[in-house]
N, C-alpha and C positions, 0 to 999 in steps of 0.2 A: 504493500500500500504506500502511496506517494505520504510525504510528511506535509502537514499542513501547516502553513506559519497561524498565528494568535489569530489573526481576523476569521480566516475559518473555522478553524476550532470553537470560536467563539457563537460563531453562527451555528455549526452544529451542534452547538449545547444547548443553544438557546430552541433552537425547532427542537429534539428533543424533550427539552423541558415542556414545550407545548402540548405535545402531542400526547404528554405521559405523567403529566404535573410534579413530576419527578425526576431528578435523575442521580444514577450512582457514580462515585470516583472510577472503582473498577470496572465498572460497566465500559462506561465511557474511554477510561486507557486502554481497555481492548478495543474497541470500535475504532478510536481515532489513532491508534498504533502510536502513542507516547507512554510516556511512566505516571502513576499515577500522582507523584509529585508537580508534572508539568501540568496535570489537571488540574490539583489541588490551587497551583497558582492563578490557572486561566477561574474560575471558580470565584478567587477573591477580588481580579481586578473586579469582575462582573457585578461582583454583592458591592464592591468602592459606588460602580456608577447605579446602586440602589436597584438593579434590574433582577438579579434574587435573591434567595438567602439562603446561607449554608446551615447547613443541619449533620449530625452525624453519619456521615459516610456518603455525602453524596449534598443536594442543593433542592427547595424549591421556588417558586415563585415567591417574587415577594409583594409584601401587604400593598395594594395600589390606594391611593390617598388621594392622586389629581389624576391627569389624564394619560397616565401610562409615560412607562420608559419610551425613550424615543427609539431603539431599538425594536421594542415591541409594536410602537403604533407605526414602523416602517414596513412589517410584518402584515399588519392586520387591514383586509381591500387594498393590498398591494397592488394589483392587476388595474381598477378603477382609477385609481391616485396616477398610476404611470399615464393612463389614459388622458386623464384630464390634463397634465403636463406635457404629452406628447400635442395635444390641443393649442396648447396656451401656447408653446414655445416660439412661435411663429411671430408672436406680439414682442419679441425683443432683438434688436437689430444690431449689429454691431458698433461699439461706440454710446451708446446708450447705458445711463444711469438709471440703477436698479435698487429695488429693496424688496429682500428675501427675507419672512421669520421663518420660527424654529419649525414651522411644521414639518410633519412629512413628505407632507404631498408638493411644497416647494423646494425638500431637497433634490425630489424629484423631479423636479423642473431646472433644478441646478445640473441636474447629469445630464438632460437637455440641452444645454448650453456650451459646453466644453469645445465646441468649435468658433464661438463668436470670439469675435476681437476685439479690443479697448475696451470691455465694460467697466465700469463702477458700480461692485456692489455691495451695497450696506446691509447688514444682515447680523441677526443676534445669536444666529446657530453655529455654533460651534464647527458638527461637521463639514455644513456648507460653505463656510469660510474654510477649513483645511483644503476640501476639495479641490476648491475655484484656484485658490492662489497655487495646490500643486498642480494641477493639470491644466491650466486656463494662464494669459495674462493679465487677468483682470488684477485692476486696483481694485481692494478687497477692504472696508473699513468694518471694523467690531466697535460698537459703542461700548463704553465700558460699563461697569457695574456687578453684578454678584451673578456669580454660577450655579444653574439651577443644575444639580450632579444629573440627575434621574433623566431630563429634558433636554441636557447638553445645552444648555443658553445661558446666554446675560441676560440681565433683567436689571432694571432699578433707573442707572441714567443715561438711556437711550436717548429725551428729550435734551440735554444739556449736552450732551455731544453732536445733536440736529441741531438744534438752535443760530443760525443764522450762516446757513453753510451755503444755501441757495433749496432750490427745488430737485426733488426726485423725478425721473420720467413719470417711471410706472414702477405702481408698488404691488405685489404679490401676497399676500395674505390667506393662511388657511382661519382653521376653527375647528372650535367642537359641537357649537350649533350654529345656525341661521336662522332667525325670523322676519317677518315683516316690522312688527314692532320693536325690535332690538337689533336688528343688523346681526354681523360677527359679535358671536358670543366664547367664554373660555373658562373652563373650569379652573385656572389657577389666576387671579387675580394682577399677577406680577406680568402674566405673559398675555394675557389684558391690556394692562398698564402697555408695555411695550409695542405692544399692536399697533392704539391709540398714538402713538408718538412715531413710528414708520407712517401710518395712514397721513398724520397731519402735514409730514415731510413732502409729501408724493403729488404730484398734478392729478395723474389716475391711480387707483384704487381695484385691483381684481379681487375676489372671493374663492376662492379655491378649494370646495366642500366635496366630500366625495356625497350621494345619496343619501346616505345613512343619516348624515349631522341633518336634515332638513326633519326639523319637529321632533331632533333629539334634544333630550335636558340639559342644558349649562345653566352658568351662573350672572356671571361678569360680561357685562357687553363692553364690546373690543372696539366698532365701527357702526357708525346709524346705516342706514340701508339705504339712505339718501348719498351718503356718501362714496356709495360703491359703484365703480362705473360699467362692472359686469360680473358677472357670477357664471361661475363655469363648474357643471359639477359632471355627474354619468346620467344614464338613461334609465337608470334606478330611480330615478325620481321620482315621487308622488306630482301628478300631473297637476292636483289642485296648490300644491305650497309653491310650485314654479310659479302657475299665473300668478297668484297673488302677488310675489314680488316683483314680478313682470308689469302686473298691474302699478303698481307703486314707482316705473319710472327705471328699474334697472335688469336691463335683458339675461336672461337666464340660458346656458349653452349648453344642452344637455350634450355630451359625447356619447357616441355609437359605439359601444360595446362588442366585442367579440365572440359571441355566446359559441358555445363546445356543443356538440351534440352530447 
C-alpha cells in the first residue's frame, strides 16, 4: 500500500469516523499501513482543531456546539456546494477584487479560481487564504483578529482592517440559513459579525446557500436580503422560498444538478 502523507490520513479518519461514529488506533494503522503511534499523532492534531475527541483506544466525534468543523461541513452536500461554485465562478474575472468567508461552499469556489490572474482576495478562512497564495498569484489579505480553531477563521476585527481601504468588486458569502425576513443568517455570532463587515466592504453581495439552508434554523442574521445582489443555491430548492425572495427584488439561480440513476 502506497504511504499517505497527514492530509490523507486525515481524510480517511475523518470519512471513517462518519460512516462508523467510531474509530480505533489499530484498526486504522492496519488500514492506513502506519504505526499506531503515527495514528495516535494524526488523532491529536485533529481533536487540537476540535473536529473529534479521543477516547481510549481509538477517537469519536466531537460535541458540535455551532455549525460544525469546517472539515466536516466541506464533507457534508459536497456534490451541490461544488455545483453552485462551478456556477458562480464565471462572475470573477481576472484582476478583480474579491471577498471570500469561511464557508465551505466559497472554498469551493476558491478551487474554482486557481487559474485567474491578479486577484485580490480578502477573506477570513484560513484554508482559502493558504490555498490562493500557494497555488494562485493572488494578493491575499487576512483581516486580523481571533481564530475560531473548529471553523479555521478570524473573526473579531474584520471591520477595522476594511475600514477605509476603498470598495470590494464582489463579495461571496455562504450561511447556515436564508430568509426573506433576515437575509444571510449564522449560527455562531462572531462569523455573523464578520459576514456583516465583508458584505459592507463589497459593491455586490452573492449568497451562496446550498438547498438545504432555505427554511433551515439559524440564529444571527449576517446580510438583509435587500442587500444581496443574487442568490445562487441547487435545484433542491423549495420552489415556494425561491419566489419569495425573488419576489423581494433578489434573483434566485437554482443550478442543475447531476442526478445518478
Amino acid at each position: 500500500m502506497t504511504a499517505l502523507d497527514e492530509f490523507a490520513r486525515s481524510r480517511a479518519i475523518l470519512e471513517q469516523l462518519d460512516s462508523h461514529g467510531r474509530v480505533l488506533v489499530a484498526s486504522l494503522a492496519d488500514q492506513l499501513g502506519v504505526s499506531t503511534v503515527t495514528i495516535r499523532k494524526d488523532l491529536e492534531a485533529l481533536e487540537q482543531r476540535s473536529v473529534l475527541r479521543r477516547v481510549r483506544g481509538g477517537a469519536v466525534p466531537a460535541a458540535v456546539s455551532d455549525e460544525g468543523s469546517f472539515e466536516s461541513r466541506l464533507r457534508h452536500r459536497r456534490a451541490e456546494k461544488e455545483a453552485i461554485a462551478d456556477a458562480v465562478a464565471p462572475l470573477v474575472r481576472d484582476g478583480d477584487v474579491i471577498a471570500l468567508d469561511s464557508s465551505s461552499t466559497c472554498h469551493y469556489l476558491a478551487q474554482q479560481l486557481l487559474d485567474r490572474r491578479g486577484l485580490v482576495v480578502v477573506t477570513n478562512s484560513l484554508p482559502t487564504a493558504t490555498l490562493l497564495s500557494e497555488r494562485t498569484d493572488a494578493n491575499v489579505l487576512l483581516p486580523g483578529g481571533v481564530v475560531r480553531r473548529s471553523a479555521r477563521s478570524l473573526v473579531g476585527l474584520v471591520g477595522d482592517v476594511l475600514a477605509g481601504r476603498g470598495r470590494i468588486d464582489r463579495g461571496f458569502l455562504g450561511g447556515h440559513g436564508i430568509s426573506v425576513e433576515h437575509g444571510l443568517l449564522d449560527l455562531a455570532n462572531e462569523e455573523a459579525q464578520a459576514k456583516r463587515y465583508l458584505a459592507d466592504a463589497c459593491a455586490e453581495v452573492y449568497g451562496l446557500v446550498d438547498s438545504a439552508k432555505f427554511g433551515g434554523f439559524s440564529i444571527h442574521p449576517c446580510v438583509p436580503i435587500g442587500r444581496l445582489t443574487a442568490v445562487y443555491t441547487d435545484d433542491g430548492v423549495d420552489p415556494a422560498q425561491a419566489a419569495a425572495i425573488t419576489a423581494a427584488g433578489v434573483p434566485v439561480h437554482a443550478v442543475a444538478m447531476e442526478r445518478r440513476p
